[in-house]
N, C-alpha and C positions, 0 to 999 in steps of 0.2 A: 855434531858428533854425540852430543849428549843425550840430542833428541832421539837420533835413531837408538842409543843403548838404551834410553827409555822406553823407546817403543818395543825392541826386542823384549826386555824385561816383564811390558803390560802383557805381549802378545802372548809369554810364556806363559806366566800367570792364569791367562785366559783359558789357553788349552788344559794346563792343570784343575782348571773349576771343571772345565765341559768332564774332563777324565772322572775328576771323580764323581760330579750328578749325574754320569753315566751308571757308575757303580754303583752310588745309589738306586739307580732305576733297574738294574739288571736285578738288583737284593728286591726291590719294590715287586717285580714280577715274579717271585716267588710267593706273596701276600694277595692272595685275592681281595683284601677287605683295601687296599689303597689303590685310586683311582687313579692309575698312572696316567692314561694321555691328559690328566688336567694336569698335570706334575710336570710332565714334558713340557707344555705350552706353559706354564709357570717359570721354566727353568728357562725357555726360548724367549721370555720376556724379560725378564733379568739379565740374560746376557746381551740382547738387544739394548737395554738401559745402561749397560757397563761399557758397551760397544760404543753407545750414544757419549757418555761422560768422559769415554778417554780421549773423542773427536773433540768435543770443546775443550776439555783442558789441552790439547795438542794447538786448538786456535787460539786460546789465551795464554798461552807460552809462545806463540810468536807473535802476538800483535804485542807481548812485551819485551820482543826480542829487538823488533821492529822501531818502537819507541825507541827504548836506549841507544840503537846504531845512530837516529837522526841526529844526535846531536854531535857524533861523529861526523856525520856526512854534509858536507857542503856544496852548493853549487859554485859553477865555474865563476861565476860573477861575485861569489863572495870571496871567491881564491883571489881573482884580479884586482878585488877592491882592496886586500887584506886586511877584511874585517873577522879578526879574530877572537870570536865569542865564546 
């Protein structure tokens, strides 16, 4: 549950950057003297690296999720043995 709020949260966040490096680049092409399509591909690689960062932190919040449950979790054969560790 947590994860999806935080994922809604990032996703949010997300589109608010694109919104505004949009508005940025709308104001940009009013200036001839700034080279917007490098500014584009600038901003397209940024969010690609932010896109990139929220996947791994999303797989190292569950391979910690993951941990913690094992030691919850027991197999059949420790339930019949009742080895309770």
């Amino acid at each position: 549950m947590i994860e999806k709020q935080l994922k809604n949260v990032v996703e949010v966040r997300i589109v608010e950057l694109e919104d505004k490096l949009m508005n940025v680049i709308e104001i940009a092409n009013n200036y001839t003297d700034i080279p917007v399509p490098i500014f584009e591909q600038e901003i397209d690689e940024i969010l690609a690296k932010a896109r990139e960062a929220y996947e791994k932190k999303c797989l190292a919040l569950e391979k910690i999720r993951m941990a913690q449950s094992k030691k919850y979790m027991r197999s059949p054969r420790e339930i019949l043995k009742g080895d309770d560790e």
